[in-house]
Biopython code that builds the backbone (N, CA, C, O; Angstrom):
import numpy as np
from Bio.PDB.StructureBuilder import StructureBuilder

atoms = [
    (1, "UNK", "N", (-67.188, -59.731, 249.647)),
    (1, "UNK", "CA", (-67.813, -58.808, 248.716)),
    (1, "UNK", "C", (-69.300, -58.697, 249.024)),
    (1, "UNK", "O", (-69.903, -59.676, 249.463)),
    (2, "UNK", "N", (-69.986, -57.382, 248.778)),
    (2, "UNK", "CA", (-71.266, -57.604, 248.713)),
    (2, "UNK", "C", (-72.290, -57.524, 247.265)),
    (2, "UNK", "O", (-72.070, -57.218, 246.093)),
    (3, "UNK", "N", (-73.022, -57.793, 247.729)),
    (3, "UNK", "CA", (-73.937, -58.395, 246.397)),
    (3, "UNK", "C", (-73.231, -58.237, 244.947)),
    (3, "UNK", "O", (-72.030, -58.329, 244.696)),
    (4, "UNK", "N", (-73.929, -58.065, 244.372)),
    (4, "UNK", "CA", (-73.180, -58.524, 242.917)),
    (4, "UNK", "C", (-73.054, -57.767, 241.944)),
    (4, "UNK", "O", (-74.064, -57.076, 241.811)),
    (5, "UNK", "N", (-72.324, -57.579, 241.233)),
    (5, "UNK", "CA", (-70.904, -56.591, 240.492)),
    (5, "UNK", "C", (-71.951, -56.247, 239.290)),
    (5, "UNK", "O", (-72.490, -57.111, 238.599)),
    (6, "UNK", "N", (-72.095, -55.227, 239.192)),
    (6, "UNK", "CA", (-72.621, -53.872, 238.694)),
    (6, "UNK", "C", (-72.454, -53.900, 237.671)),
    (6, "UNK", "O", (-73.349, -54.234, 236.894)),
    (7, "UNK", "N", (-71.145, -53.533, 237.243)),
    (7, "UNK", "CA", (-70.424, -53.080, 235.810)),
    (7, "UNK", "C", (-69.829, -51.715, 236.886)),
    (7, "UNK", "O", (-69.977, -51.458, 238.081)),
    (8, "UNK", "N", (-68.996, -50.955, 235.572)),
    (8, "UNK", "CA", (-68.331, -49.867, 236.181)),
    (8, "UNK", "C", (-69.697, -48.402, 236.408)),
    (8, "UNK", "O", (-70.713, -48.103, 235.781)),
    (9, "UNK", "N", (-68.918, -47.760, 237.766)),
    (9, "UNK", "CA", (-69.764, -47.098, 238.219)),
    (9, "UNK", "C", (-69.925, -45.717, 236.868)),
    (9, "UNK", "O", (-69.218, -45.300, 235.950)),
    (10, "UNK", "N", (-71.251, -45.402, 237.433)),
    (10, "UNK", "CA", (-71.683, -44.300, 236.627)),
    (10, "UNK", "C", (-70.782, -42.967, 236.777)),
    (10, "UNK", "O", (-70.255, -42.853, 237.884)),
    (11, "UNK", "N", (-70.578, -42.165, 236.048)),
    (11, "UNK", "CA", (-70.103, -40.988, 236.371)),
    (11, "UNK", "C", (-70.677, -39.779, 237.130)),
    (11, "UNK", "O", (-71.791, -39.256, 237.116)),
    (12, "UNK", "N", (-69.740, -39.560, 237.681)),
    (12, "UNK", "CA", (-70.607, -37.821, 238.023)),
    (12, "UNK", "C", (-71.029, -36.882, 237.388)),
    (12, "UNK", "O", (-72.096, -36.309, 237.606)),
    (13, "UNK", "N", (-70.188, -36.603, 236.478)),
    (13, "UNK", "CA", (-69.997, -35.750, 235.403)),
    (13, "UNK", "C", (-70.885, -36.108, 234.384)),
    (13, "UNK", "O", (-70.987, -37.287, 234.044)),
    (14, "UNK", "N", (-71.770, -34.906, 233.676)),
    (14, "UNK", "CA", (-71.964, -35.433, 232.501)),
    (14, "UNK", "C", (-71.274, -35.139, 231.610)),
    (14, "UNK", "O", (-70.320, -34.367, 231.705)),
    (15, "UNK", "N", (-71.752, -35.881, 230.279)),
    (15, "UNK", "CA", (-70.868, -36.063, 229.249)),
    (15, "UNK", "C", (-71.009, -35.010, 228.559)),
    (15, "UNK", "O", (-72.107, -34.565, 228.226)),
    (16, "UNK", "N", (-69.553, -34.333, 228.179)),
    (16, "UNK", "CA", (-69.906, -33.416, 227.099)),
    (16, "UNK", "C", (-70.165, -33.469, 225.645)),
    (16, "UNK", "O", (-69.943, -34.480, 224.978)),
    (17, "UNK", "N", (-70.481, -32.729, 225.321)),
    (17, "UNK", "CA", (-71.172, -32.920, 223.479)),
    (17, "UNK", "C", (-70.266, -32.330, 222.842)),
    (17, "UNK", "O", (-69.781, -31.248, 223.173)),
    (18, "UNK", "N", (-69.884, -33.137, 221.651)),
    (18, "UNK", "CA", (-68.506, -32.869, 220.937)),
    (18, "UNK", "C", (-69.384, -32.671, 219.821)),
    (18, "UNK", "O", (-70.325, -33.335, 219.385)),
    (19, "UNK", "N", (-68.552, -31.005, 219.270)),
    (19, "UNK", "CA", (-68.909, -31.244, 218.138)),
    (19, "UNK", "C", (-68.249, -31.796, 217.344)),
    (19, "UNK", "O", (-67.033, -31.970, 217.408)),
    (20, "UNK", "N", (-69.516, -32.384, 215.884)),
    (20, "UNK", "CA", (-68.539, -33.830, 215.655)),
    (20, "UNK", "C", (-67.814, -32.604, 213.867)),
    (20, "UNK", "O", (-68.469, -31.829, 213.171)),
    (21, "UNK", "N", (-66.358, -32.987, 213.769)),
    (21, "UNK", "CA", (-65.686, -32.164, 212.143)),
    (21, "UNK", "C", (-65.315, -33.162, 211.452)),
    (21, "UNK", "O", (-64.628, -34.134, 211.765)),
    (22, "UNK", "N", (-65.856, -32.845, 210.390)),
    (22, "UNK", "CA", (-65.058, -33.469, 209.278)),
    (22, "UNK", "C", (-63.666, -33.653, 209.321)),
    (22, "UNK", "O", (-62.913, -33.043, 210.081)),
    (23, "UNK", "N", (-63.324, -34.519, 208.478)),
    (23, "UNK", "CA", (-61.501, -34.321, 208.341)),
    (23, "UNK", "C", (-61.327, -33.207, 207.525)),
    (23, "UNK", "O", (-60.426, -32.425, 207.826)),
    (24, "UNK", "N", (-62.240, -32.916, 206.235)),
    (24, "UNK", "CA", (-61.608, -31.951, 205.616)),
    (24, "UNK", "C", (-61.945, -30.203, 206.152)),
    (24, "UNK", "O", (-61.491, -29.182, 205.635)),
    (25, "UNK", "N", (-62.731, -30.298, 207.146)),
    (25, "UNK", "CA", (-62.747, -29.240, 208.085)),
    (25, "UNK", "C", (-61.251, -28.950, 209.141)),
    (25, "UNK", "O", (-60.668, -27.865, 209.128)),
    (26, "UNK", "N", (-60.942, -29.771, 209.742)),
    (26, "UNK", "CA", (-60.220, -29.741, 210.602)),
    (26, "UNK", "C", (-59.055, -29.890, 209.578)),
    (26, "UNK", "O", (-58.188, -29.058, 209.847)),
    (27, "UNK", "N", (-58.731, -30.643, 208.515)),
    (27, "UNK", "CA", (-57.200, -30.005, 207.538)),
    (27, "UNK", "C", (-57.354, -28.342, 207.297)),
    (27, "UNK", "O", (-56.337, -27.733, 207.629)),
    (28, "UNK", "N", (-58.402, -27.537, 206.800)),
    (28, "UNK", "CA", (-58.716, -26.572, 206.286)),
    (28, "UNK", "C", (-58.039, -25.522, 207.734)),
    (28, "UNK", "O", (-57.125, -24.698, 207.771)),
    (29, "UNK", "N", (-59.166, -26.133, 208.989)),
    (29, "UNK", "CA", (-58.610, -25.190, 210.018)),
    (29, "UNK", "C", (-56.863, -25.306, 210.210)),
    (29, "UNK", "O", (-56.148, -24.400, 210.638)),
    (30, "UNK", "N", (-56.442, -26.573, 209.803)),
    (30, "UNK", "CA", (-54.729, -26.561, 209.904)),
    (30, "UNK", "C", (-53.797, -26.139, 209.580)),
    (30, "UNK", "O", (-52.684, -25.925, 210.061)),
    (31, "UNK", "N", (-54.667, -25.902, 208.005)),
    (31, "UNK", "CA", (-53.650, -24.840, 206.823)),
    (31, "UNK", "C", (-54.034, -23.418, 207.316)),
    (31, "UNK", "O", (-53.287, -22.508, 206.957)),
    (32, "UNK", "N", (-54.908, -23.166, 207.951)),
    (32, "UNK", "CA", (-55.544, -21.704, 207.676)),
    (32, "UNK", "C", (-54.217, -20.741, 208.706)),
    (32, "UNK", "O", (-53.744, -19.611, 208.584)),
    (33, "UNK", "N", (-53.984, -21.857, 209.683)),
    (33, "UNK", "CA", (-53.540, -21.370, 210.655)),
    (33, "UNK", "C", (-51.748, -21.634, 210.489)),
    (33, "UNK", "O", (-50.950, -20.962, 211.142)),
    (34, "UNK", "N", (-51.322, -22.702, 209.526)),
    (34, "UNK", "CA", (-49.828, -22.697, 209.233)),
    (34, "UNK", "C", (-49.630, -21.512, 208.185)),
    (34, "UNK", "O", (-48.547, -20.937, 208.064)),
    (35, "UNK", "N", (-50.832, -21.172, 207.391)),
    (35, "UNK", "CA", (-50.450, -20.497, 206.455)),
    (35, "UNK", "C", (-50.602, -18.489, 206.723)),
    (35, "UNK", "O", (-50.272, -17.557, 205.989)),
    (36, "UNK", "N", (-51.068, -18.516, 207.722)),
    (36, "UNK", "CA", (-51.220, -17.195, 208.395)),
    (36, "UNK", "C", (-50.065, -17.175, 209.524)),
    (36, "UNK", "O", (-49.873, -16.074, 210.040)),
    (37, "UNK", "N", (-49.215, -18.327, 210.003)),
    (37, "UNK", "CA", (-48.462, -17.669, 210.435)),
    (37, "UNK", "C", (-46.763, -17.887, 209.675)),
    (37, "UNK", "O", (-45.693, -17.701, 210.255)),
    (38, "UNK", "N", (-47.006, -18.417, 207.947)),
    (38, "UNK", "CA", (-45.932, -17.801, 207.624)),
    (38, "UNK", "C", (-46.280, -16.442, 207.036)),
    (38, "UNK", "O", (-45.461, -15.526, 206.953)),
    (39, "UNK", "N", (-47.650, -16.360, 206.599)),
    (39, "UNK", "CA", (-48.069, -15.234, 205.878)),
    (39, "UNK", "C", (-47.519, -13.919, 206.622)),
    (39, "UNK", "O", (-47.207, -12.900, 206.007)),
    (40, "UNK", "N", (-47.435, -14.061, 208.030)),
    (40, "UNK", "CA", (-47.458, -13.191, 209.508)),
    (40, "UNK", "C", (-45.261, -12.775, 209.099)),
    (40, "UNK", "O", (-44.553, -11.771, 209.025)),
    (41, "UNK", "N", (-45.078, -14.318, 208.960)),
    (41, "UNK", "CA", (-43.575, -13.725, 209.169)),
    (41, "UNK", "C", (-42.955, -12.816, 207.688)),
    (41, "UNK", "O", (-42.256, -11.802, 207.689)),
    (42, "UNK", "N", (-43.572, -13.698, 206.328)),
    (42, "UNK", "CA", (-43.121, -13.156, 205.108)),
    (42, "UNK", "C", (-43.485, -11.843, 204.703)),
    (42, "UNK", "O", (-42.807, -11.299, 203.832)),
    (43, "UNK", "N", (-44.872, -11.000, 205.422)),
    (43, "UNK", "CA", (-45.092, -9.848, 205.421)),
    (43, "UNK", "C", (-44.313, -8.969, 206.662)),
    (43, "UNK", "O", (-44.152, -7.770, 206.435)),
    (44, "UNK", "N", (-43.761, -9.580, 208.130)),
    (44, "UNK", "CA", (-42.632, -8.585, 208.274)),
    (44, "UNK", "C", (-41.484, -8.651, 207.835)),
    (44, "UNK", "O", (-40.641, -7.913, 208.345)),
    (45, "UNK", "N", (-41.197, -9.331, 207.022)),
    (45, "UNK", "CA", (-39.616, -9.214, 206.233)),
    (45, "UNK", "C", (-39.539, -8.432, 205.585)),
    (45, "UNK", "O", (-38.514, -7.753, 205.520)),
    (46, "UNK", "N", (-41.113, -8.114, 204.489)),
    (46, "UNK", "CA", (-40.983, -7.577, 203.509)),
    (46, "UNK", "C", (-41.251, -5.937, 204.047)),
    (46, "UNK", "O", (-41.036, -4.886, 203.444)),
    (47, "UNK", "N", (-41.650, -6.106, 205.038)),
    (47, "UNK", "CA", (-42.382, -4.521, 205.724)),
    (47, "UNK", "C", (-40.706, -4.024, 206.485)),
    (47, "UNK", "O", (-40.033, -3.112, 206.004)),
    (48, "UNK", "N", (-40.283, -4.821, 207.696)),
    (48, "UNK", "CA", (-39.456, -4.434, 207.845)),
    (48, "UNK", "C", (-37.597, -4.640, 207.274)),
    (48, "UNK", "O", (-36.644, -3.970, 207.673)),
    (49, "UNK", "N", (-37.579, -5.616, 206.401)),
    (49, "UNK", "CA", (-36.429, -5.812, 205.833)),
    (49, "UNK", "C", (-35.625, -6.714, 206.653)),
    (49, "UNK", "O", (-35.995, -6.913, 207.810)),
    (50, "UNK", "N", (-34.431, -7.365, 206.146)),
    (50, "UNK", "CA", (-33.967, -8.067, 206.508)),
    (50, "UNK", "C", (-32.981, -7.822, 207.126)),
    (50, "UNK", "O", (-31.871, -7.806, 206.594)),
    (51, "UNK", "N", (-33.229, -7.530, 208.656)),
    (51, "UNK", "CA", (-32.395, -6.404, 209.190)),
    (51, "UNK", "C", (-32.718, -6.436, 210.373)),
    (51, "UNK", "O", (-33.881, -6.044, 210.466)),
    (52, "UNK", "N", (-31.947, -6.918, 212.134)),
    (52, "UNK", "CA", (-32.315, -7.817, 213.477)),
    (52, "UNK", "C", (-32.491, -6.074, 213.881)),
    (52, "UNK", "O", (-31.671, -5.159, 213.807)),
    (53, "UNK", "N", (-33.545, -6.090, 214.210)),
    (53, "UNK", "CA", (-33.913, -4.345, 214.680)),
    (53, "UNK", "C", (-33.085, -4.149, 216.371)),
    (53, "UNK", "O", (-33.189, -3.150, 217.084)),
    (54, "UNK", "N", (-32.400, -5.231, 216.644)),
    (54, "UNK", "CA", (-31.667, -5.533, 218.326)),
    (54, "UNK", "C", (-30.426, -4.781, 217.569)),
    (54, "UNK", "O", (-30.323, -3.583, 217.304)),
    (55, "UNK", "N", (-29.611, -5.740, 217.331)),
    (55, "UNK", "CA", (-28.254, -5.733, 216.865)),
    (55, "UNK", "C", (-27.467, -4.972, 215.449)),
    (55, "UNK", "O", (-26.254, -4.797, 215.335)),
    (56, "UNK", "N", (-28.327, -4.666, 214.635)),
    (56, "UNK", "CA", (-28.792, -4.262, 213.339)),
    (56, "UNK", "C", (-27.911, -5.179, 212.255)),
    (56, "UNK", "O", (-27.847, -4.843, 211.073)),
    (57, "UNK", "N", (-27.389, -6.103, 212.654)),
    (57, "UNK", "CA", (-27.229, -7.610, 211.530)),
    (57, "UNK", "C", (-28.241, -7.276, 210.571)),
    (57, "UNK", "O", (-29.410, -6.939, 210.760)),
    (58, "UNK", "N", (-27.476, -7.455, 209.317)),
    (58, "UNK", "CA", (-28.216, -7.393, 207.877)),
    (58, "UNK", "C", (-28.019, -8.646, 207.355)),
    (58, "UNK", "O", (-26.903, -9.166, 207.328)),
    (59, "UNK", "N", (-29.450, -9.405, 206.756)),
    (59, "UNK", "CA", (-28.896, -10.787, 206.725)),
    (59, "UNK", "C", (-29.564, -10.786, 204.800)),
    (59, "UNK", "O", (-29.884, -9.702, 204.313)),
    (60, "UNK", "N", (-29.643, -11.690, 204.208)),
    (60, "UNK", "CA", (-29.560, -12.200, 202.882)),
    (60, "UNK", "C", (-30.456, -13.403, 202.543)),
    (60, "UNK", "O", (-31.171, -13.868, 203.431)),
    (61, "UNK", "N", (-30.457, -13.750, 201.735)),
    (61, "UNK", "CA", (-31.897, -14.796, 201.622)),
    (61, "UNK", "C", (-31.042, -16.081, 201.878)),
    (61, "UNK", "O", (-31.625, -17.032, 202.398)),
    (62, "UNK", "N", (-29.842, -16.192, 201.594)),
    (62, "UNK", "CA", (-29.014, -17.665, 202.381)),
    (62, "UNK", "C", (-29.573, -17.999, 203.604)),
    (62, "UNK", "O", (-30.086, -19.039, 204.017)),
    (63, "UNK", "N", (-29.309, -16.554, 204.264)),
    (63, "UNK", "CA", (-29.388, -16.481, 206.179)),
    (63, "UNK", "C", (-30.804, -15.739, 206.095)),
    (63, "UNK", "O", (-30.675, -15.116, 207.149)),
    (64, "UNK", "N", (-31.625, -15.482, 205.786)),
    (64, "UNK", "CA", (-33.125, -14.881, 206.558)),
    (64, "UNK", "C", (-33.657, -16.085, 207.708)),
    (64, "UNK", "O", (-34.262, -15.855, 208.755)),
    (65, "UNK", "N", (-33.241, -17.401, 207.181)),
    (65, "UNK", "CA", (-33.575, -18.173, 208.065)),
    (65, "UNK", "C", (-33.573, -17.812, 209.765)),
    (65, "UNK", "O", (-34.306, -18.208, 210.671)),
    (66, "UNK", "N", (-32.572, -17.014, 209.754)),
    (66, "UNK", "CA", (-31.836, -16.590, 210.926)),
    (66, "UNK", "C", (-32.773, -15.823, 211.662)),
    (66, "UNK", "O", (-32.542, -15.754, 212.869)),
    (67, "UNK", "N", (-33.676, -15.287, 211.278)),
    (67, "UNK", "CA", (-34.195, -14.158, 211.610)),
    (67, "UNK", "C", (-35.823, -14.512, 211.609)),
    (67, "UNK", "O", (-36.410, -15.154, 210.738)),
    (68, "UNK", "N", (-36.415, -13.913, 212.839)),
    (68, "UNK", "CA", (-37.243, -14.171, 213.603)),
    (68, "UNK", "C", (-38.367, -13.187, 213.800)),
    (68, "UNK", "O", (-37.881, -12.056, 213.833)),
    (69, "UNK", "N", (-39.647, -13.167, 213.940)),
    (69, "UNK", "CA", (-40.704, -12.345, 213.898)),
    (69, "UNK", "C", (-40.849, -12.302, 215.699)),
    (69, "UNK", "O", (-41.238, -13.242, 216.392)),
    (70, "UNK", "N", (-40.524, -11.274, 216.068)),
    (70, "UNK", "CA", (-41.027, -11.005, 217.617)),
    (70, "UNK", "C", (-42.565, -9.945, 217.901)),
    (70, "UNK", "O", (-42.866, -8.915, 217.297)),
    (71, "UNK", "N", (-43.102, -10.437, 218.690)),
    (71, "UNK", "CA", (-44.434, -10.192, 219.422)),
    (71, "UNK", "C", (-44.038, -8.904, 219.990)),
    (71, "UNK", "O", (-43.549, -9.191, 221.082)),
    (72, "UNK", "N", (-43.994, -7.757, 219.845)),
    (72, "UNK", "CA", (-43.667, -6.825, 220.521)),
    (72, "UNK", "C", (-44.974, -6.835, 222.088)),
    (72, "UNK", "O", (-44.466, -6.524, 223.166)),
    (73, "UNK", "N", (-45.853, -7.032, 222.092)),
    (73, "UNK", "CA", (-47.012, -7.443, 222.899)),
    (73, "UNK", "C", (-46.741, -8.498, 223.613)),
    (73, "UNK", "O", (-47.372, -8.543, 224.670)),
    (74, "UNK", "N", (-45.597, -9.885, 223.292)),
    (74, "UNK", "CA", (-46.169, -11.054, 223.560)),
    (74, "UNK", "C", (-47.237, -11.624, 222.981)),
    (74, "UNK", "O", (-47.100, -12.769, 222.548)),
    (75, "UNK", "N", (-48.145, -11.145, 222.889)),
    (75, "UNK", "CA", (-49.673, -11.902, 221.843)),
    (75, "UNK", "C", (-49.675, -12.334, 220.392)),
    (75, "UNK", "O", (-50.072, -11.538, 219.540)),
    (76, "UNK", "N", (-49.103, -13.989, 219.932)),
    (76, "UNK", "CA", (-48.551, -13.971, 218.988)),
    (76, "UNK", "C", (-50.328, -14.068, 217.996)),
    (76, "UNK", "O", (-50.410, -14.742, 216.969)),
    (77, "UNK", "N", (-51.132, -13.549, 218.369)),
    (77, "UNK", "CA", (-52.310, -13.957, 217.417)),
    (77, "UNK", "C", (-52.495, -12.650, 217.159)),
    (77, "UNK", "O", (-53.347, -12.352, 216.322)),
    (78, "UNK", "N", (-51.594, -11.415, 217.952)),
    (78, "UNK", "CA", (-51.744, -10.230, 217.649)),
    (78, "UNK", "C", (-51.206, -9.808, 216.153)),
    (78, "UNK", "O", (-50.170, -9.182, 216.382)),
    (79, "UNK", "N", (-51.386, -9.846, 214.915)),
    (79, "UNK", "CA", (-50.896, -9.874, 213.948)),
    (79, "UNK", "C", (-51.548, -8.416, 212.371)),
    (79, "UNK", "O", (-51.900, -8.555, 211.200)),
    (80, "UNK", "N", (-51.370, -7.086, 213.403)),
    (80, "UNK", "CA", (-51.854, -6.405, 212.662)),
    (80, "UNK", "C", (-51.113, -5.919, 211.017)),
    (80, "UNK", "O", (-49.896, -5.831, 210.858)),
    (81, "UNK", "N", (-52.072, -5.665, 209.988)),
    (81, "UNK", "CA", (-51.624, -5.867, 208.670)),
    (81, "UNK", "C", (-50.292, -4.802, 208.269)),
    (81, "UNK", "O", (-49.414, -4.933, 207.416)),
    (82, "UNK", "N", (-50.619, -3.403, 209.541)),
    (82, "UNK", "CA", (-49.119, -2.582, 209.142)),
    (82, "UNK", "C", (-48.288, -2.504, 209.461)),
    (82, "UNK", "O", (-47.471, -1.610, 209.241)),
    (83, "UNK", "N", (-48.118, -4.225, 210.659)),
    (83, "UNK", "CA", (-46.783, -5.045, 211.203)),
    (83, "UNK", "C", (-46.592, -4.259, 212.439)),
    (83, "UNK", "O", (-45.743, -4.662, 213.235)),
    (84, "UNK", "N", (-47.209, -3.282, 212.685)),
    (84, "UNK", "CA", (-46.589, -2.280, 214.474)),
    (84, "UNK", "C", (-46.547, -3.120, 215.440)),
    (84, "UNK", "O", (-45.869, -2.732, 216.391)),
    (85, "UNK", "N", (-47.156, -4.411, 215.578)),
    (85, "UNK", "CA", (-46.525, -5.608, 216.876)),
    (85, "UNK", "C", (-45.828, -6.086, 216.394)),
    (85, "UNK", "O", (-45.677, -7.139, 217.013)),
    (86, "UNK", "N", (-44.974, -6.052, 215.331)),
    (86, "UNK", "CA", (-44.028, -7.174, 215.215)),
    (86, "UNK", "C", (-42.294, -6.371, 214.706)),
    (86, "UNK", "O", (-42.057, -5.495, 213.874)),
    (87, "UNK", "N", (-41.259, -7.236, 215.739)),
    (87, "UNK", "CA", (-39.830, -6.343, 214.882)),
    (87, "UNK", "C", (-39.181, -8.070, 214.534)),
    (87, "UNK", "O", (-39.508, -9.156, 215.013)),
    (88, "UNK", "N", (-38.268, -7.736, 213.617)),
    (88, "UNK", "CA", (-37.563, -8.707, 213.012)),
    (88, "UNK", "C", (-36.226, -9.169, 213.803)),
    (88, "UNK", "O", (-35.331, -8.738, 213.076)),
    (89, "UNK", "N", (-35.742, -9.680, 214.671)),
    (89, "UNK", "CA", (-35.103, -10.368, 215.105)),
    (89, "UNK", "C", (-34.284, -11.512, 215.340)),
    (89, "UNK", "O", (-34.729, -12.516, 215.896)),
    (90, "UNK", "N", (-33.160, -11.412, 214.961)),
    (90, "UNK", "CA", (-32.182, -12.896, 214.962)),
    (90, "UNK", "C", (-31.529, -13.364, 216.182)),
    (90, "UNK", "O", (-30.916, -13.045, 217.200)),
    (91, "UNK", "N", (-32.079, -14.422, 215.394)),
    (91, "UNK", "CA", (-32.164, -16.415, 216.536)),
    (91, "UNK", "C", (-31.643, -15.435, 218.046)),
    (91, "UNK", "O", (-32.318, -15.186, 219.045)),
    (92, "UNK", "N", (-30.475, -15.111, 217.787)),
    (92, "UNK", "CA", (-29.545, -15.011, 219.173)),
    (92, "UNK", "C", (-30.665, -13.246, 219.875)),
    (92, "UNK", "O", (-31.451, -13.288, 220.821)),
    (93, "UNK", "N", (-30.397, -12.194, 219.186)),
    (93, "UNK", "CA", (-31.417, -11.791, 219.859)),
    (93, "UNK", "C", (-32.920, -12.215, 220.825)),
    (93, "UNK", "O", (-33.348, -11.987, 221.956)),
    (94, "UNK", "N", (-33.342, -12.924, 219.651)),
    (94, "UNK", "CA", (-34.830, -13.231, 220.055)),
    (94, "UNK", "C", (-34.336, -13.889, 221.573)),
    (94, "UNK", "O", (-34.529, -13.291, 222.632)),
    (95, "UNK", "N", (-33.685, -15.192, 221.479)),
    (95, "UNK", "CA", (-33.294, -15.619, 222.794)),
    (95, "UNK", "C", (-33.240, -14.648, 223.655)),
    (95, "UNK", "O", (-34.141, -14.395, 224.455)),
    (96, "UNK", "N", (-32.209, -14.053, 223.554)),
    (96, "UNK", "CA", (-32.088, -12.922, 224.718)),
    (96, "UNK", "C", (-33.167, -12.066, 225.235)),
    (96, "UNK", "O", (-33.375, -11.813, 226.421)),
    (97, "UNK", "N", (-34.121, -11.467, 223.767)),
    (97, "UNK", "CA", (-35.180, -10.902, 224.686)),
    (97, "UNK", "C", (-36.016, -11.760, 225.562)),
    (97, "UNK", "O", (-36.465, -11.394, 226.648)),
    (98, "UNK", "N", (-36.238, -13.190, 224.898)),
    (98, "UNK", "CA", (-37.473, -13.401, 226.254)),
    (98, "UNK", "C", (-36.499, -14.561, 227.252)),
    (98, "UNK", "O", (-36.907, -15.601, 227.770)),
    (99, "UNK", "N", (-35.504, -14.140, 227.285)),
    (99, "UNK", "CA", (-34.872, -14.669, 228.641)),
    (99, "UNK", "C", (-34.200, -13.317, 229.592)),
    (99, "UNK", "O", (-33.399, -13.301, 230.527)),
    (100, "UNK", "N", (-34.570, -12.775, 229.227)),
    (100, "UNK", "CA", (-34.297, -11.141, 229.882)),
    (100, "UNK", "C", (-35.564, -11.236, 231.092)),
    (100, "UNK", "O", (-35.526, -10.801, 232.243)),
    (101, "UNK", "N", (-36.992, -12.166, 230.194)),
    (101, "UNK", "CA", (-37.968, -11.955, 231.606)),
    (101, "UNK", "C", (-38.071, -12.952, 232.575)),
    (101, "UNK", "O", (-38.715, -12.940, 233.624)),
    (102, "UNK", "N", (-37.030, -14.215, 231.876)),
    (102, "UNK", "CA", (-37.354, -14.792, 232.715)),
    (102, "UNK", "C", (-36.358, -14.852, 233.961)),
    (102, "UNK", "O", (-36.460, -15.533, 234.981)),
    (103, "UNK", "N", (-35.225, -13.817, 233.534)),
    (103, "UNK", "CA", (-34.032, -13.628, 234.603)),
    (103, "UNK", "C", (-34.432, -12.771, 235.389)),
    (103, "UNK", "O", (-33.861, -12.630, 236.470)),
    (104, "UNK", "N", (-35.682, -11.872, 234.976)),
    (104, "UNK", "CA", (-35.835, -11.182, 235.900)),
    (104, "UNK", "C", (-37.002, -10.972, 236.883)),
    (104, "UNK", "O", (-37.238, -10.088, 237.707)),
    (105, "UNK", "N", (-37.966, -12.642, 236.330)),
    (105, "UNK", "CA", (-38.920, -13.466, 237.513)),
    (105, "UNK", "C", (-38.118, -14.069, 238.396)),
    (105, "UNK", "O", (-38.743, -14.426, 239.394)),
    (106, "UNK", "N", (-36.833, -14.355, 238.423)),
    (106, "UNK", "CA", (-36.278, -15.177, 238.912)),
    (106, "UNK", "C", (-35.524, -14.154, 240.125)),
    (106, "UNK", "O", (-35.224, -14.703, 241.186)),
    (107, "UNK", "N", (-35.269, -12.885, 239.979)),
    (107, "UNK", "CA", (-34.544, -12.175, 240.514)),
    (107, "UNK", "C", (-35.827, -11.396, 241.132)),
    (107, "UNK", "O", (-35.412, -10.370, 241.669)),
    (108, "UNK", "N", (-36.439, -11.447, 241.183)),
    (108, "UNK", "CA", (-38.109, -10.904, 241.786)),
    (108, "UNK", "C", (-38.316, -11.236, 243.060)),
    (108, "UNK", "O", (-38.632, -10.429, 243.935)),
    (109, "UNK", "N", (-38.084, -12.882, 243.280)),
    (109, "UNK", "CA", (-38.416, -13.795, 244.277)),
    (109, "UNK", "C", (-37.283, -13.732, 245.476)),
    (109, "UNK", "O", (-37.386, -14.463, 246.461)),
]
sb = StructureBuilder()
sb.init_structure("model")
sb.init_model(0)
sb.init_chain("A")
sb.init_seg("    ")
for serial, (resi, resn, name, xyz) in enumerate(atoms, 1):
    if name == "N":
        sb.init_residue(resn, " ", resi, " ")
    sb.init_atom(name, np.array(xyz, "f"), 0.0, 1.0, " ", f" {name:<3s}", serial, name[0])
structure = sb.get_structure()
């Protein structure tokens, strides 16, 4: 060995500056964002009805569970108030639409 042990080496990098949040900041940002995206799904139910705009399955408040808010964009933060990015879609639809792209990245190559 040569001469004598340092401690651990310095970094390259400097350190970044965190900003420092509260807890009750960062709960607030948690709800803001669970509660806007049921707010997102319970306003297209009520806009578009309970009704898979694919298949036209009419479902009931037993089964709404079933049924799914799709991104017509893809951009799920896209969430305008008179619902035009979003159609209502069940479980088995929704699957199908976004595996439609990925069958057809796959068939690309």
């Amino acid at each position: 060995m040569s001469g004598p042990y340092r401690g651990r080496p310095k970094s390259r990098w400097p350190k970044k500056s965190r900003e420092q949040k509260s807890v009750e900041d960062v709960i607030k940002e948690l709800r803001q964002d669970t509660s806007s995206t049921v707010d997102y799904r319970e306003r297209s139910l009520k806009i578009h009805g309970l009704i898979c705009s694919k298949c036209g399955r009419e479902f009931d408040e037993k089964t709404r569970h079933l049924l799914t808010v799709h991104h017509k964009d893809g951009n799920r933060q896209n969430n305008p108030p008179d619902g035009s990015n979003w159609e209502n879609l069940c479980v088995y639809c929704h699957d199908d639409e976004h595996s439609r792209g990925r069958l057809g990245d796959y068939l690309k190559r």
